[in-house]
N, C-alpha and C positions, 0 to 999 in steps of 0.2 A: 434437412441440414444443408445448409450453402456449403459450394466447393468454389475456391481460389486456385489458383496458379503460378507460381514464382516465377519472374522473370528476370534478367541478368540485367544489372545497370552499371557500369564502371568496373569498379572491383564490388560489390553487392549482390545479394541476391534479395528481391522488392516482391514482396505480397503486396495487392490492394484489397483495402477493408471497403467493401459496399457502403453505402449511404443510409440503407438500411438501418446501420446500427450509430448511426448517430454518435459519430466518434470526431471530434470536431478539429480541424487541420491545425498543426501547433504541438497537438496534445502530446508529453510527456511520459511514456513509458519502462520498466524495467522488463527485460527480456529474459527467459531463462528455457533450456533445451535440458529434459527429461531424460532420465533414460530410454524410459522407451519410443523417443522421438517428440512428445510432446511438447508445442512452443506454448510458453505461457506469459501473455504480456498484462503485466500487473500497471494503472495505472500509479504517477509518483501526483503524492497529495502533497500538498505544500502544508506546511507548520499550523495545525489548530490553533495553538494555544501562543503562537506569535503575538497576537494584538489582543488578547484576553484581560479582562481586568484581575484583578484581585478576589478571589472568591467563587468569579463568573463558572468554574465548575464544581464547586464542592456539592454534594447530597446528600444524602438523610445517611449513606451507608459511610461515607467519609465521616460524617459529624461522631457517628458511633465506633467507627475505629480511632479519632482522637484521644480519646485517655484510657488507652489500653496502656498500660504498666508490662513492660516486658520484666519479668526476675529469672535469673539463674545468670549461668554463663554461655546457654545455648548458642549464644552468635559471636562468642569472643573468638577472636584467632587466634 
């Protein structure tokens, strides 16, 4: 397991990620501190289904949830 070192920049505190891991400069992450210390940076995906056609994800399990018939009033408020 690689060990980093924080170091103070401005008002900041700056990890650097190795080269190693192929983390390419730019990249967009969500940060989040643990309880018990753990930093966990999630990277941010941009919109799958932004430029998607019509269709382009439906599947055999979508095709067979289409003509499910809900009856009762189980979901009325």
């Amino acid at each position: 397991m690689e060990t980093v070192k924080t170091r103070k920049q401005g008002n900041a505190v700056m990890v650097t990620i190795a080269s190693q891991f192929n983390v390419p400069a730019g990249t967009t992450y969500y940060i989040t501190k643990e309880k018990d210390g753990t930093i966990l940076l999630i990277p941010k995906v941009e919109d799958y289904f932004a430029n998607a056609s019509a269709g382009q994800f439906i599947d055999e399990e979508d095709v067979l949830a289409k003509n499910i018939m809900i009856k009762g009033n189980d979901l009325d408020d």
